[in-house]
C-alpha positions as a Markdown table, in Angstrom:
| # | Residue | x | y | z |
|---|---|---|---|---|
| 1 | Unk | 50.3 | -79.6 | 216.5 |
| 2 | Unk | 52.6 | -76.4 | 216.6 |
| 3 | Unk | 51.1 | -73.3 | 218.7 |
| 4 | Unk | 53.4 | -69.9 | 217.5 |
| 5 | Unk | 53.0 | -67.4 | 220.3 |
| 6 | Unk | 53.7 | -64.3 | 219.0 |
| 7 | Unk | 54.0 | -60.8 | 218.9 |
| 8 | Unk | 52.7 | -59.6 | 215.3 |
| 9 | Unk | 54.5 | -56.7 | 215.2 |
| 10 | Unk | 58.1 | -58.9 | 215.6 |
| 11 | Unk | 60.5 | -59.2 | 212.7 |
| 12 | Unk | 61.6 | -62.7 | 214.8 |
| 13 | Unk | 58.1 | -63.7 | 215.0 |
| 14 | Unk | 58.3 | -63.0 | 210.8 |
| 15 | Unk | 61.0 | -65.3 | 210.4 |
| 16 | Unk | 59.2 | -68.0 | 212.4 |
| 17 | Unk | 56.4 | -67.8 | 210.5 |
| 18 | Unk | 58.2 | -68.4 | 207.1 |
| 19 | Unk | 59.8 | -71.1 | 208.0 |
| 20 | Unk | 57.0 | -73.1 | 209.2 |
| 21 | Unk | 55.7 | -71.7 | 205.7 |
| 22 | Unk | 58.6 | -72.7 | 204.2 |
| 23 | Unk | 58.7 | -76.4 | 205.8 |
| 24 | Unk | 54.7 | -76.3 | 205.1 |
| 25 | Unk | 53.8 | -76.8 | 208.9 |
| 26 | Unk | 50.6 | -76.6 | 209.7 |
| 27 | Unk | 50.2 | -74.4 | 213.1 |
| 28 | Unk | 48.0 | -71.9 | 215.2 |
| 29 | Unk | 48.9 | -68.5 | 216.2 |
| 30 | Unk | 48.5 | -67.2 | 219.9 |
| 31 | Unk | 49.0 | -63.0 | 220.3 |
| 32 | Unk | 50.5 | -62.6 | 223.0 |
| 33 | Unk | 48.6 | -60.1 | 225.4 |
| 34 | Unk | 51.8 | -58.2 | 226.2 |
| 35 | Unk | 50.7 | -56.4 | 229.0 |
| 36 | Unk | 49.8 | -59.9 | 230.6 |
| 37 | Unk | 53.8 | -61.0 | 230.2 |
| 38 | Unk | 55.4 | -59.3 | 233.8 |
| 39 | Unk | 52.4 | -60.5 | 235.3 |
| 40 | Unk | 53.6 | -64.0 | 234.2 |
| 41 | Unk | 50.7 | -65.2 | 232.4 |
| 42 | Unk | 53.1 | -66.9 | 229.6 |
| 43 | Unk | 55.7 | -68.1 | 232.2 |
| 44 | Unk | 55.2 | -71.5 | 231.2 |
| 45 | Unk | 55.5 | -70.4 | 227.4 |
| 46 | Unk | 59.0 | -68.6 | 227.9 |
| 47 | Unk | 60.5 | -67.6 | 231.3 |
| 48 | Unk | 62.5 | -65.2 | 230.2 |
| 49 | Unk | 59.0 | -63.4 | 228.7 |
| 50 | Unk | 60.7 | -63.6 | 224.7 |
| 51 | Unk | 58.6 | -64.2 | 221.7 |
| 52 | Unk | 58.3 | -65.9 | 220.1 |
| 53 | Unk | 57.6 | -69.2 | 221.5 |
| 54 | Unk | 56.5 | -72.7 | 219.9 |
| 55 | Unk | 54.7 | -75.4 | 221.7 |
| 56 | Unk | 55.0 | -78.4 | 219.9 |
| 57 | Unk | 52.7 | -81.1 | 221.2 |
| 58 | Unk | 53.7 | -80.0 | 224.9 |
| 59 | Unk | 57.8 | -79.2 | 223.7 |
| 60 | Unk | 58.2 | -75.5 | 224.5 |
| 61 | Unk | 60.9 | -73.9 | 222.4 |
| 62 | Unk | 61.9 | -70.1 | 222.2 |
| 63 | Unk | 63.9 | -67.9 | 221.1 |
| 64 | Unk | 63.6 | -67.2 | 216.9 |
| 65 | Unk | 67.4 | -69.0 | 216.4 |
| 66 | Unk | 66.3 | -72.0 | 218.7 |
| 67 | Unk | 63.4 | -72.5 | 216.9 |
| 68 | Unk | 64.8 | -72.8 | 213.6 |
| 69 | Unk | 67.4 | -75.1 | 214.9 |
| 70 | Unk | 64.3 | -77.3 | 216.5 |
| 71 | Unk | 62.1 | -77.6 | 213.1 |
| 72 | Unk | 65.2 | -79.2 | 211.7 |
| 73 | Unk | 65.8 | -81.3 | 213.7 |
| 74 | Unk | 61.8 | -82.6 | 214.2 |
| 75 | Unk | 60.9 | -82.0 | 210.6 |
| 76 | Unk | 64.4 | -82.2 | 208.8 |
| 77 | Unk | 62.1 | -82.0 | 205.2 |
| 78 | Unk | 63.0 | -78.6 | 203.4 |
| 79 | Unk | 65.8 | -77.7 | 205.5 |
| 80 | Unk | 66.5 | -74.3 | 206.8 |
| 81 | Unk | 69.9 | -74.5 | 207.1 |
| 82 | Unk | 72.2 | -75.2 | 204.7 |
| 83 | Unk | 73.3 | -78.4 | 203.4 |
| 84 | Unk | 77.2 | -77.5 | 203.5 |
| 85 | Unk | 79.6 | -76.8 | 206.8 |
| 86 | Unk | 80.9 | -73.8 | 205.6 |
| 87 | Unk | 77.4 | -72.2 | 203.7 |
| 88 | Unk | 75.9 | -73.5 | 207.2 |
| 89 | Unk | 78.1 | -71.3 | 209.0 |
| 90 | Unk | 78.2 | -68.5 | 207.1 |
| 91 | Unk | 73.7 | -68.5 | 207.4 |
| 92 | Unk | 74.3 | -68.1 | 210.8 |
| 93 | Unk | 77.0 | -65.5 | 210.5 |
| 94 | Unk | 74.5 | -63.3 | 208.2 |
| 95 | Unk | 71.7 | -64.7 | 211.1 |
| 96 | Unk | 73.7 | -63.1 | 213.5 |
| 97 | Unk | 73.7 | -59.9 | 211.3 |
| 98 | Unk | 70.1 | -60.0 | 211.4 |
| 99 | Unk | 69.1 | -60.3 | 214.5 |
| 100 | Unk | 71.5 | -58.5 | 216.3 |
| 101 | Unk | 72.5 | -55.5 | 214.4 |
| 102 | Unk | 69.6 | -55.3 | 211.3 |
| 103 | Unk | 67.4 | -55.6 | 214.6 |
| 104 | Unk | 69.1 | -52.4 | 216.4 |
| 105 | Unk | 68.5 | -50.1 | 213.5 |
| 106 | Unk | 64.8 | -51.0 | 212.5 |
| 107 | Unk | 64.1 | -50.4 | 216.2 |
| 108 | Unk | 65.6 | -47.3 | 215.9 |
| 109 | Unk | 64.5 | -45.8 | 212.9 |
| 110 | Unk | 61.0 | -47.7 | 212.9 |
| 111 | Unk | 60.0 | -46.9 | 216.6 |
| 112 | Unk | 62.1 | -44.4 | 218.0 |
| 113 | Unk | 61.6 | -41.8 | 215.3 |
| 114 | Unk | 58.2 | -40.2 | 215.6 |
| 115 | Unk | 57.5 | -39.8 | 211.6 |
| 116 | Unk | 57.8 | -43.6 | 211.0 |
| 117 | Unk | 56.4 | -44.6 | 214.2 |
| 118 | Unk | 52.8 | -43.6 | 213.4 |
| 119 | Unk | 53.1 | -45.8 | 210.8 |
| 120 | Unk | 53.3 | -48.7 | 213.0 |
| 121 | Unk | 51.7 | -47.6 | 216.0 |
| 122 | Unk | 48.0 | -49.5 | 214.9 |
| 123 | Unk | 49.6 | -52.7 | 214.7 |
| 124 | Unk | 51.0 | -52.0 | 218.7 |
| 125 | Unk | 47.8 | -50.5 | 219.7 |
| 126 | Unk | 46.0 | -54.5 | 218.3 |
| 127 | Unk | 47.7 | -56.3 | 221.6 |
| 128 | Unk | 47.6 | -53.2 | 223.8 |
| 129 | Unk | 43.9 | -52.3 | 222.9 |
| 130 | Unk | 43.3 | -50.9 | 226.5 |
| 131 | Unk | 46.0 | -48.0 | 226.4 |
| 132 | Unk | 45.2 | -45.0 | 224.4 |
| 133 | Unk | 46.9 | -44.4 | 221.8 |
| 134 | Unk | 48.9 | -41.2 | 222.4 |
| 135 | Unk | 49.8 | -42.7 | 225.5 |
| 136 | Unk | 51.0 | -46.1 | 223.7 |
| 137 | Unk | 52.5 | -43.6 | 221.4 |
| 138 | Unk | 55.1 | -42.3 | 224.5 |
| 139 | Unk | 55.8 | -45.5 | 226.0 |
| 140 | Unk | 57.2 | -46.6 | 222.6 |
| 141 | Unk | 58.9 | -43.5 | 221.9 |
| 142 | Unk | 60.5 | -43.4 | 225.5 |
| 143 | Unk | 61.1 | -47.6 | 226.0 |
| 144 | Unk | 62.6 | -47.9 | 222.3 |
| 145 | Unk | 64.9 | -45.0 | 223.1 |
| 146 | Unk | 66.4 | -45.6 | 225.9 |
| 147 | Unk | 67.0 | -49.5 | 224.7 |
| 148 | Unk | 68.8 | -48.1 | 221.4 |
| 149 | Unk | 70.5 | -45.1 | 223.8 |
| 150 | Unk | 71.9 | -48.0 | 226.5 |
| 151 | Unk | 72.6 | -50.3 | 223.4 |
| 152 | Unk | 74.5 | -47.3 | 221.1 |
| 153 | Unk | 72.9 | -47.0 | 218.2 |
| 154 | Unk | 70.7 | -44.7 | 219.7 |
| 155 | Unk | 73.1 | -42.3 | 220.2 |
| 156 | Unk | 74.2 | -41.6 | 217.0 |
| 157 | Unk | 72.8 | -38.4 | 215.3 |
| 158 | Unk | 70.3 | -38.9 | 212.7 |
| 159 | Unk | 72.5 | -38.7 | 209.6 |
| 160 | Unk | 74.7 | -41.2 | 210.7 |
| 161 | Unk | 72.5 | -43.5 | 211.3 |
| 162 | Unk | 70.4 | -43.1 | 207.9 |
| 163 | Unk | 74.1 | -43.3 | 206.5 |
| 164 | Unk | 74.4 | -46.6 | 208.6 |
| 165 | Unk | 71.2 | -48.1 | 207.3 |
| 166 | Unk | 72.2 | -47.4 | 203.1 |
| 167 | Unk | 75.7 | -49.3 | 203.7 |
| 168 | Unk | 73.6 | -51.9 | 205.0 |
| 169 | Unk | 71.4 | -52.3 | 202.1 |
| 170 | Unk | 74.2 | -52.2 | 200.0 |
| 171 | Unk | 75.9 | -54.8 | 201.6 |
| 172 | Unk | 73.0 | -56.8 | 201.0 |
| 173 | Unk | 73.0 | -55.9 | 197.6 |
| 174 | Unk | 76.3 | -56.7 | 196.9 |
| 175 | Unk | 76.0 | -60.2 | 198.9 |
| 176 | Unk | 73.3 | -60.5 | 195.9 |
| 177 | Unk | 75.7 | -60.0 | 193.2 |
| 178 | Unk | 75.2 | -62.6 | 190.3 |
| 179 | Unk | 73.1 | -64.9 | 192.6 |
| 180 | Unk | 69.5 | -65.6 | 194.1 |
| 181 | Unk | 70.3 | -66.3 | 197.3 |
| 182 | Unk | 72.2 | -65.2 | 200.2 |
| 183 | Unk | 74.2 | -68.8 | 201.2 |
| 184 | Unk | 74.3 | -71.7 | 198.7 |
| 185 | Unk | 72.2 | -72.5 | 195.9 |
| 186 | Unk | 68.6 | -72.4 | 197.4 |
| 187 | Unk | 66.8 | -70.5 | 200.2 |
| 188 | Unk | 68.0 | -70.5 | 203.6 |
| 189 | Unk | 68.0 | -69.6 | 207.4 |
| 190 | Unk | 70.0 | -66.5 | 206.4 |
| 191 | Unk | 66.8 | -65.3 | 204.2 |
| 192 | Unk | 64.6 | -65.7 | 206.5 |
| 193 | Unk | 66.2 | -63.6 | 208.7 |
| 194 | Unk | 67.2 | -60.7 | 206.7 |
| 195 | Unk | 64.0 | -59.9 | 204.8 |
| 196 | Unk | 62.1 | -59.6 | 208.5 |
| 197 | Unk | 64.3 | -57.3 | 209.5 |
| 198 | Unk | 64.5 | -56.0 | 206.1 |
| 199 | Unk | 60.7 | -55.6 | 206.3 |
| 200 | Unk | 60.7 | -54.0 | 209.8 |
| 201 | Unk | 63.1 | -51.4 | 208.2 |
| 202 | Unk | 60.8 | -50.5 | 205.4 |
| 203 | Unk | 58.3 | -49.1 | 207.7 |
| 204 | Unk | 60.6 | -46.2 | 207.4 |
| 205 | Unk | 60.7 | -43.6 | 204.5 |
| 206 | Unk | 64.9 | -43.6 | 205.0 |
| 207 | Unk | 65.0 | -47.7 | 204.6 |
| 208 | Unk | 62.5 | -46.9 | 201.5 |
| 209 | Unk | 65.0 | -44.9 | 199.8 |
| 210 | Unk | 67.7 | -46.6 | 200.4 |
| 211 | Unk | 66.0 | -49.8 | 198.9 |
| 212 | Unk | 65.4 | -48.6 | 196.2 |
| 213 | Unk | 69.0 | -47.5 | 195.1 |
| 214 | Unk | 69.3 | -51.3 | 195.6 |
| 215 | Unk | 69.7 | -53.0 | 192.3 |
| 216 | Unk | 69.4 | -56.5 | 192.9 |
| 217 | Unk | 67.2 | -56.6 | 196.9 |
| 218 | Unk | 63.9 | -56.0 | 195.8 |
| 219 | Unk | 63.9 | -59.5 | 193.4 |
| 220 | Unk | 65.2 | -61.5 | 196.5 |
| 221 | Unk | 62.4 | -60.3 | 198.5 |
| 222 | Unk | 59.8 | -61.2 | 195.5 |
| 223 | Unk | 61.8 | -64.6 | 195.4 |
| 224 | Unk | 61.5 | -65.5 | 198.9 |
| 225 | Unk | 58.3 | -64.6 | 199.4 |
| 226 | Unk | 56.9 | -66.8 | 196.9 |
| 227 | Unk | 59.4 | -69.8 | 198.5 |
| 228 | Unk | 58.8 | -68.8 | 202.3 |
| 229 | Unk | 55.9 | -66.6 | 202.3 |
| 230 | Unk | 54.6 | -64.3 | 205.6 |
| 231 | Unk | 50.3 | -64.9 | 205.7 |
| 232 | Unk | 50.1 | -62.2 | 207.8 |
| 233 | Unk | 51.4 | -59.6 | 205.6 |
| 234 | Unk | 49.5 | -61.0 | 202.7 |
C-alpha cells in the first residue's frame, strides 16, 4: 500500500497525486502537520523535512522527481516518462522548468502578494489550525518573501514579474502548437508537472489573464485532467 504524505496546498504534492492517478494506484493520504516537521515528527518520512513523501510497503521515497522516477520503476504500467531517449529528456528538461522556475513565480505571485494570498490563505490555515489567521497571514507574507528576495525573483518590481509570468504562458502555448501534448505523442511526466504549477499560478488574478490570452493552454489542462486527474481539486 502507498501512504502520500503531503502538504495540500503543494503544486509537487499535485503532481504526485496525478500520477498515482494516472498509473491508477490505489493510496492513502497523510497531511502533514507542518508545524510538527522541525520538531521531527516525520524524520523517518523525509530527513530533509520535503513533501512530499511516499511509503511504499515500508520503501520511503521523496522528493516529487524521485518519486516519479520510483512508480516507474515499481509499477512500469502507464508510464510517466516517455518512451523515447530524446522525448525522455526533454520531459525532464520542461520538469526542470516546472519545478524550479514555474515554482519561483507561483510562490511569488500566489503567496507573497497580499491580493492573491487571501485567496489561498484557508487552505494554509487547514494544517496550521492553531495559528490565527492574521498571524498565519504574516508569516506567509514575510517567509515567502524573503525566500523569493534571497532566491531573485523576489526582487524584481511588480511589472516585471507579471511581464515574466505572460512570456511563460506563452511559451507554454507555443510548446502546444499543433499538438496535445507537451513531449511525444501521449501524456507525460512533463504534464504533470506544468499544470501543478500552472494551477498554483492561477490562484492569481495576473496568471488568470495571462491564461486566458492563451490559445491553445486551457484544452491541455481539460485534456490532462481527464487522463491524470487531481481528487482533491475535484
Amino acid at each position: 500500500m502507498i501512504t502520500l504524505y503531503q502538504f495540500a496546498t503543494s503544486p509537487f504534492t499535485e503532481k504526485v497525486r496525478r500520477a498515482l492517478a494516472y498509473k491508477q494506484l490505489p493510496y492513502t493520504v497523510h497531511e502533514v502537520e507542518r508545524a510538527a516537521v522541525p520538531a521531527g515528527k516525520y524524520a523517518a518520512i523525509s530527513a530533509t523535512g520535503k513533501f512530499p513523501a511516499i511509503d511504499h510497503d515500508g520503501t520511503v521515497v521523496w522528493d516529487s522527481t524521485d518519486i516519479l522516477d520510483y512508480l516507474d520503476k515499481v509499477f512500469p504500467e502507464r508510464p510517466v516518462a516517455p518512451d523515447q531517449s530524446r522525448d525522455a529528456a526533454l520531459a525532464h528538461a520542461i520538469e526542470e522548468w516546472a519545478d524550479e522556475s514555474l515554482y519561483f513565480y507561483e510562490m511569488t505571485i500566489r503567496l507573497a502578494w497580499p491580493h492573491n494570498l487571501d485567496g489561498a490563505l484557508e487552505e494554509f490555515a487547514a494544517s496550521m489550525s492553531h495559528v490565527p489567521r492574521d498571524q498565519l497571514r504574516g508569516m506567509i507574507l514575510e517567509g515567502v518573501k524573503a525566500l523569493t528576495t534571497t532566491q531573485g525573483i523576489g526582487r524584481k518590481p511588480v511589472e516585471q514579474i507579471i511581464a515574466d509570468v505572460e512570456r511563460q504562458f506563452q511559451a507554454l502555448d507555443r510548446m502546444l502548437d499543433g499538438r496535445d501534448w507537451l513531449v511525444g505523442e501521449r501524456l507525460s511526466r512533463a504534464e504533470l508537472s506544468v499544470i501543478a504549477q500552472v494551477n498554483a499560478l492561477l490562484y492569481a488574478q495576473e496568471a488568470r489573464a495571462a491564461l486566458d490570452r492563451t490559445r491553445n493552454v486551457k484544452a491541455w489542462m481539460t485534456r490532462v485532467d481527464a487522463m491524470a486527474p487531481d481528487a482533491q481539486r475535484q
